[in-house]
N, C-alpha and C positions, 0 to 999 in steps of 0.2 A: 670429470664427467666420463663417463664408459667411451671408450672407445665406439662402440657396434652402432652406436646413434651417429657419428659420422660416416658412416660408410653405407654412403646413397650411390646406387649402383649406376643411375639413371642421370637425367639433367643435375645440375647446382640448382639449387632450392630458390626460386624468386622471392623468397619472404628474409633471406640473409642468412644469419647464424642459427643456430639452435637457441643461442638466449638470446637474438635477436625475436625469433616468434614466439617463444616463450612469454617476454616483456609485452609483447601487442597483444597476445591472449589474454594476460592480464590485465593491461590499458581496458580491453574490453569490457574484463567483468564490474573493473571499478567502476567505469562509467556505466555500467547499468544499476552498480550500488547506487550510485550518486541522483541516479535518474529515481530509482525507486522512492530513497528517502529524503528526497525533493518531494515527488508526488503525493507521498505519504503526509509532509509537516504540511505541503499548499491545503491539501484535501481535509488535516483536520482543523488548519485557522479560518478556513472558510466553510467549513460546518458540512461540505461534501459527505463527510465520514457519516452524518448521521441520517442522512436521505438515501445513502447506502444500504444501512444495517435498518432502517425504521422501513424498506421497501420488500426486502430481501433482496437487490440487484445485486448483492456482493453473493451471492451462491449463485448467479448468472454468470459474474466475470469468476470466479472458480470456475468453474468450466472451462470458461473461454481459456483460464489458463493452461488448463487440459490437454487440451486440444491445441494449442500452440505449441505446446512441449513435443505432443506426440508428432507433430509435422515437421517439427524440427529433426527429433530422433530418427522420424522412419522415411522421411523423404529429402534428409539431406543431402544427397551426393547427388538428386536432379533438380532442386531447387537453386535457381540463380546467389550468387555471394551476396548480393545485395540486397535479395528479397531475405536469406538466411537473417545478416545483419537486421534489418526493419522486424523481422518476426523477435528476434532476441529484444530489442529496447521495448518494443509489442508489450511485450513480457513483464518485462520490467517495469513498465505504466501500469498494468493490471494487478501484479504485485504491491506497486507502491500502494493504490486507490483500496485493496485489502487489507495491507499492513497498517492503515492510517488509524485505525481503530487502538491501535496500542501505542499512539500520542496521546488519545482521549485520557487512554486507562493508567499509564506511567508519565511521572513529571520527567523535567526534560536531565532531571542530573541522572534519572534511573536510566533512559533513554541511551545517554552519552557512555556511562559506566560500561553498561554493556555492549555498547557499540568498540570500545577500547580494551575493552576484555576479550568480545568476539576475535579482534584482530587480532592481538595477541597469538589467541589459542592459533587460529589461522593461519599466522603468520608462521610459527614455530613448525608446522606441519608439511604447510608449502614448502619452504625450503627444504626439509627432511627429502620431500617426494620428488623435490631437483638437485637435491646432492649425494643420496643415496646409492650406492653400488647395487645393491639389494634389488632383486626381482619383484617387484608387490603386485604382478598379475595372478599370482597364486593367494592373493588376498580378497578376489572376487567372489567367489561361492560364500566366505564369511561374511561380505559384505552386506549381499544380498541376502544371506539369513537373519543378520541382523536386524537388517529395516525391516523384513517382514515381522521379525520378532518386536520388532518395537511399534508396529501398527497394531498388533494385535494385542497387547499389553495396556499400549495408551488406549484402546478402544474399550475391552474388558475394563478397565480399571474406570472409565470414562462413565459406563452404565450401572459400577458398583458406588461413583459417587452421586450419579442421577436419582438409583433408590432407595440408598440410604440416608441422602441428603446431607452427607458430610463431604468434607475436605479430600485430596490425595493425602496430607499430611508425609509422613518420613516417605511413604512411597513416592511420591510424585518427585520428591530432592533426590532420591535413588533413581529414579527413570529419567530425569532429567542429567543425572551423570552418566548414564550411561548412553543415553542418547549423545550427548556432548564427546566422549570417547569416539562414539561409531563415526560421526561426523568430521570427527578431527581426522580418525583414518582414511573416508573418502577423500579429503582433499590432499591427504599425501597421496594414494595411490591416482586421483585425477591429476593431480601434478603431475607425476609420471608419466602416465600416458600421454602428453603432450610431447614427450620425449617419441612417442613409436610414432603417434601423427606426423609427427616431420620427417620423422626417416624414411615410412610408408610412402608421401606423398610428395616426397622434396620436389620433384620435379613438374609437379602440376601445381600452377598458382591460385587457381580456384578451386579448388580441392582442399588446397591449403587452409584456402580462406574461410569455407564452410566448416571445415575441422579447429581452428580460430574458434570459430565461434561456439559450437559444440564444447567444447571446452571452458571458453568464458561462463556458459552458462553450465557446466556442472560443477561448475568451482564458483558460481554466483547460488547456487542451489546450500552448496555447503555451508556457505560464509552465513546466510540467510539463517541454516538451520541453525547453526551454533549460536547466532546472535540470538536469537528467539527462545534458545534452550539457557542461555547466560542469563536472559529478562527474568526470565521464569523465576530461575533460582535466587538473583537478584532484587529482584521484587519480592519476593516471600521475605528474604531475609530481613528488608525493610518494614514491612509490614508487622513482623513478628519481633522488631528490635523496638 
């Protein structure tokens, strides 16, 4: 590990080591996976999913997730540890009650395939982003190009299939690897940054804690995107085998 992440100028860090908070940031985000796709399997055996999507209440709770995210990002360092905590699992209930739609739409081995592919990719990336020498805040401005390039691509392409009335077809296997690419590189460069969180902050514990969490959920964001991009491709392949 770099040196320059030990060298807190300030108190000793009340959260312990470096992969001491590393591991609870993570604790974190599992348990909001675990919360989600709970919510998700409860909501489509009990038929929830389709009073959802037959209502349109699931473009309410989009919003709502909106606006949870943004209070997180822009009012973290004055919102309490705990209300931070409650707003992220928040999150992750709203997600799950969204997500539950695609129990309905894939059986449970397509489900599981990419939920173990997801981690995979994930997993290979995370550790990259905590054992790397390599600087990846210079991987920001790409980052950020990409997503927007890949809104604006899945959007385009979205109303060339609305009026034409066909398929993505080879595009959509091609946007979907790439989206999978972008996404594997957020969670290395979010890994990282959990590295400067604690060096930043060693000496304040709720600082800490909000930053914890801030992290659990961009790296619950990533996991999320890559599983969803792995279905995709997963599911077509099935479909077309």
């Amino acid at each position: 590990m770099d040196e320059k992440y030990y060298n807190i100028s300030y108190a000793e860090s009340p959260f312990g080591t470096l992969s001491q908070y590393m591991t609870r940031t993570f604790v974190w985000m599992f348990a909001g996976l675990l919360v989600t796709f709970g919510v998700s399997a409860a909501a489509a055996s009990s038929g929830v999913v389709y009073l959802l999507w037959g209502t349109g209440l699931v473009f309410v709770l989009s919003i709502a997730e909106l606006v949870l995210v943004g209070i997180l990002s822009m009012r973290v360092e004055k919102i309490q540890p705990a209300t931070a905590t409650g707003l992220f699992f928040a999150y992750a209930i709203l997600t799950g009650l969204n997500l539950s739609v695609y129990f309905v739409i894939y059986d449970l081995g397509t489900l599981v395939l990419a939920f173990l592919v997801g981690a995979v990719y994930f997993g290979v990336m995370a550790v990259y982003g905590a054992t790397t020498h390599k600087d990846l805040t210079g991987w920001a401005p790409m980052l950020v190009g990409g997503l927007v390039s890949l809104l604006v691509v899945s959007l385009v392409g979205s109303l060339f299939s609305l009026l034409l009335g066909t398929g993505f077809g080879l595009f959509d296997l091609l946007l979907c690897a790439g989206a999978l690419l972008l996404f594997m590189a957020f969670t290395a460069y979010d890994t990282q940054k959990l590295k400067y969180y604690y060096a930043y902050f060693g000496g304040d514990a709720a600082m800490l804690h909000r930053y914890s969490i801030i992290g659990a959920l961009s790296l619950y964001l990533d996991y999320i995107n890559i599983f969803l991009y792995v279905l995709r491709i997963v599911g077509r392949v099935n479909r077309d085998s």
